[in-house]
C-alpha positions as CSV (number, residue, x, y, z in Angstrom):
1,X,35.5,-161.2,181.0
2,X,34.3,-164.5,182.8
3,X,35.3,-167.8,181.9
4,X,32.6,-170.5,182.6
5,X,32.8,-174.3,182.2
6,X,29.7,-175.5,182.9
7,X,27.6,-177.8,181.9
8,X,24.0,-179.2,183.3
9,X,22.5,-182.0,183.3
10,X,18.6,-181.4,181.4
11,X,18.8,-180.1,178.2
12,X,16.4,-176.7,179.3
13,X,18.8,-175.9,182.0
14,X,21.9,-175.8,179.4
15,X,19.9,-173.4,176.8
16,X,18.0,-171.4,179.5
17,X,21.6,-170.5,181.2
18,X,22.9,-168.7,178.0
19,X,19.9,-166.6,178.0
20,X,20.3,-165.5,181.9
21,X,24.2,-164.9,181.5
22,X,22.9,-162.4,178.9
23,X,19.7,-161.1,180.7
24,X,22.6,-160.2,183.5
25,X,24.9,-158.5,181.6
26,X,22.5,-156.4,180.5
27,X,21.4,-155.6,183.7
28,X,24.4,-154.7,185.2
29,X,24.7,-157.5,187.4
30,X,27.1,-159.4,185.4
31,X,29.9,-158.4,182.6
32,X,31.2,-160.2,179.3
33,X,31.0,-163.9,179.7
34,X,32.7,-166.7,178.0
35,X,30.9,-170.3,178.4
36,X,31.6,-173.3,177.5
37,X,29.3,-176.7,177.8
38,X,28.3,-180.2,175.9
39,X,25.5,-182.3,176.6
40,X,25.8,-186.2,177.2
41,X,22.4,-186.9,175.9
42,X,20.6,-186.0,172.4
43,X,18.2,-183.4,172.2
44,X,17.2,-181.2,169.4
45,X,16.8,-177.1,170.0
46,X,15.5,-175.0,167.5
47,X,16.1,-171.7,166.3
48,X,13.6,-168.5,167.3
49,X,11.5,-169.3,164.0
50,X,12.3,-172.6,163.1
51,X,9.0,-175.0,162.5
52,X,9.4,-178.2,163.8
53,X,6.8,-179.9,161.2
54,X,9.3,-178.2,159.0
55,X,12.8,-179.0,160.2
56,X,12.7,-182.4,161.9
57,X,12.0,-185.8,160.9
58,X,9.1,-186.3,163.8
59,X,8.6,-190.2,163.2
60,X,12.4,-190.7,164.3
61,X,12.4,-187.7,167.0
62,X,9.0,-190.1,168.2
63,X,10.4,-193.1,168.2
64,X,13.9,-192.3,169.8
65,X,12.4,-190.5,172.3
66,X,14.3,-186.7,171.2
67,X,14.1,-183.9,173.4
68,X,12.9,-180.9,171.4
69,X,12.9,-177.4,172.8
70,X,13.8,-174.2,171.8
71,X,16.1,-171.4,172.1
72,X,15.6,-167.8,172.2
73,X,18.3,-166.8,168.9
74,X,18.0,-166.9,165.8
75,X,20.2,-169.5,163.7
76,X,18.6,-173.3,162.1
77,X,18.1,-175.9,163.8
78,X,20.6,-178.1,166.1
79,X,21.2,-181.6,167.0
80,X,23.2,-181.4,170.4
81,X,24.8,-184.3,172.5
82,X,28.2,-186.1,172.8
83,X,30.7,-184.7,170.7
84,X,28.9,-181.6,170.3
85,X,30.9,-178.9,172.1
86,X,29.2,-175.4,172.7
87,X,30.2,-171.9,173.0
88,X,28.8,-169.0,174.7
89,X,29.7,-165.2,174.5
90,X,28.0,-162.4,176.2
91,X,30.1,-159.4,174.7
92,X,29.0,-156.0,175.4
93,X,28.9,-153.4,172.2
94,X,31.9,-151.1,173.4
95,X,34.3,-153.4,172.8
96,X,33.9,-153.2,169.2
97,X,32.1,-150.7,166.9
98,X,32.0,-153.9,164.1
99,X,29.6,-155.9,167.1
100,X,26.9,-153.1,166.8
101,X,25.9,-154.9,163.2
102,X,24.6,-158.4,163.3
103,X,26.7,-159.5,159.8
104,X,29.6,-157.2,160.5
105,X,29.3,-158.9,164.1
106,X,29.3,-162.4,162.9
107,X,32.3,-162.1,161.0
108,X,34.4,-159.6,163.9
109,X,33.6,-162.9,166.3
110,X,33.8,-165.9,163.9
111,X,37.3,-164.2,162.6
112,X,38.3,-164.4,166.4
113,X,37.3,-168.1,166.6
114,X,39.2,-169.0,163.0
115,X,42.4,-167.2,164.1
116,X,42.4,-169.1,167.6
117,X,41.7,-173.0,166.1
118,X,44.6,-172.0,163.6
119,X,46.5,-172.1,166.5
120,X,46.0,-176.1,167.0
121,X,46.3,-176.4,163.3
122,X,42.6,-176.4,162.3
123,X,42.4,-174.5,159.0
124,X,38.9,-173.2,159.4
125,X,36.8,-170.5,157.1
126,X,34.5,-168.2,157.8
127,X,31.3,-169.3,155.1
128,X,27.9,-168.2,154.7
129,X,26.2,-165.6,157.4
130,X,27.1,-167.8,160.6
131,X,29.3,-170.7,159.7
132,X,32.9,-172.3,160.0
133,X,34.0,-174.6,157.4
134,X,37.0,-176.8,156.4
135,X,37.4,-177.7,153.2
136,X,34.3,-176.5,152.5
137,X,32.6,-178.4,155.1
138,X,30.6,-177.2,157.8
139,X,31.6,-177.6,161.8
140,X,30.3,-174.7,163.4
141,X,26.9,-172.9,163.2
142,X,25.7,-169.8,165.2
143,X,23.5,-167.8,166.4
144,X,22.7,-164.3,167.7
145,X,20.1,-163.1,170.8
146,X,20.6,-158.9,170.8
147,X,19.2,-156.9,173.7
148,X,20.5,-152.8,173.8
149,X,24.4,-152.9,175.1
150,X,24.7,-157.0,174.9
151,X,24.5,-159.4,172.9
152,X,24.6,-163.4,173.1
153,X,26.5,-165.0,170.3
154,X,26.4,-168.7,170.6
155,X,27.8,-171.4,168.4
156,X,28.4,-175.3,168.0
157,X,31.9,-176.9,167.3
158,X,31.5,-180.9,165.7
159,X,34.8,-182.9,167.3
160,X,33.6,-186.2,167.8
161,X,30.0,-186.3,167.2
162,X,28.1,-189.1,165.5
163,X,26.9,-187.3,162.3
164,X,24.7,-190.3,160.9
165,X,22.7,-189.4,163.7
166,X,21.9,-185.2,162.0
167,X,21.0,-187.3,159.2
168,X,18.1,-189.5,161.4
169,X,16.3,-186.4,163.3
170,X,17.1,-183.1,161.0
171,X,15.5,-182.7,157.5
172,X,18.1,-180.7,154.8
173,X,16.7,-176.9,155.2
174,X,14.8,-175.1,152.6
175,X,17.4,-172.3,152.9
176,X,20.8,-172.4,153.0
177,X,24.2,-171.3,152.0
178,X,25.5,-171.5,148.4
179,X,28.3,-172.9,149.8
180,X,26.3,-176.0,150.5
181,X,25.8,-176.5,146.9
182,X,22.9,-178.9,147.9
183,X,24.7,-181.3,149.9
184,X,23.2,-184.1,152.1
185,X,24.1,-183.7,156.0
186,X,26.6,-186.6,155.3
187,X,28.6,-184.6,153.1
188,X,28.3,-181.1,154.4
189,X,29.5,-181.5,157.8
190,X,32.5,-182.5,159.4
191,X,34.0,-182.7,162.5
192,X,37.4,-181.2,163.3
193,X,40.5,-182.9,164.2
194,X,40.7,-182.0,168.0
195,X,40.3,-182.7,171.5
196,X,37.7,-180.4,173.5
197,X,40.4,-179.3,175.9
198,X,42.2,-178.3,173.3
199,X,39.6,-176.1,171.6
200,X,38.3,-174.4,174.5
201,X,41.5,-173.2,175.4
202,X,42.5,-172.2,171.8
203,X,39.1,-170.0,171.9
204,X,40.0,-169.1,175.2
205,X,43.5,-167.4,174.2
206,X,41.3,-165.5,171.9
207,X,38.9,-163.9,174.1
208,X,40.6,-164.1,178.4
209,X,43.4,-162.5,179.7
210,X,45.0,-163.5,182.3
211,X,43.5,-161.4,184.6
212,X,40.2,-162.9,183.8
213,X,38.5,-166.0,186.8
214,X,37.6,-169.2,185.4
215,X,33.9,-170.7,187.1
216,X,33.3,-174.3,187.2
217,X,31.0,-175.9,190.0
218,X,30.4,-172.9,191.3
219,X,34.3,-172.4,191.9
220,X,35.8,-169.3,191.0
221,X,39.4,-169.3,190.3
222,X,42.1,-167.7,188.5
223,X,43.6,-168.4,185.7
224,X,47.2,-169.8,185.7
């Protein structure tokens, strides 16, 4: 597996990247894939059938001047920006028989993620179909793009982002969890108590060896 720490600066480059590193792999020009990135501006992305009429508040996307685009996975949809750090994993069916399903899937890879933030003391719980929660509170939501050996799993981690901010551009959705219990953004969501160095290296642990080249830049290097 590769290790990539990159992030761009426009909003399509970031979401359009995912999508190649996947489109690759399953060509056999690339192999399992472990990104990381974060954007410094706000933009919104939505899901494969998310309605934006539906999902956002357009007067306040207008007004701000929000980026919307969208991605090519499933999954609700996402305010991204400062704060916001991403994930990216392009894992290949073989390595597990539980990846072939997309539930038994989510929990295989969101199990991996909840064992590795233990690690930096963050108590987190798998919840719902594609969530991580603690205390019952929402940080990380995911996504899924399948093709025939590979698929792209994709999630969000909240560390420092402004969530007032979810509140101003993203409408509550018509469907979610029970574990939501009808809560307002506000009181759903959470960020976790951690530095992004630290939590891309706890995910890291979970997923590299040390074997495995890390690509930043366009730098490829080993991993100490």
């Amino acid at each position: 597996m590769i290790l990539k720490d990159i992030s761009f600066t426009y909003a399509q480059e970031n979401i359009s990247y995912d999508q190649t590193i996947l489109e690759l792999a399953e060509a056999g020009s690339s192999e399992e894939v472990l990104r990381f990135w974060e954007s410094e501006t706000y933009f919104v992305v939505l899901g494969r059938a998310s309605k934006a009429e539906v999902d956002l508040n357009m007067r306040n996307i207008s007004r701000d001047g929000i980026e919307v685009i969208r991605r090519g996975s499933g999954g609700g949809t996402v305010l991204q920006g400062p704060g916001c750090l991403n994930y990216s994993l392009v894992l290949a069916y073989e390595r597990h028989h539980l990846l072939k399903n997309i539930r038994s899937s989510y929990k295989f890879i969101l199990q991996n993620i909840s064992a590795s933030l233990n690690k930096i003391g963050i108590r987190s719980k798998f919840e719902g179909l594609s969530d991580l929660a603690v205390e019952g509170r929402k940080f990380s939501g995911n996504a899924q793009c399948r093709r025939r050996r590979y698929l792209l799993h994709h999630g969000t981690i909240l560390y420092a982002f402004h969530l007032d901010k979810i509140e101003r551009y993203i409408n509550i959705p018509h469907e979610a969890p029970a574990y939501r219990n009808g809560r307002s953004h506000k009181d759903f969501l959470t960020n976790i108590k951690a530095g992004a160095a630290d939590i891309k290296k706890a995910i890291a642990s979970g997923w590299i060896d040390e074997f495995s080249c890390v690509e930043s830049g366009g730098i490829l290097f080993n991993l100490p």
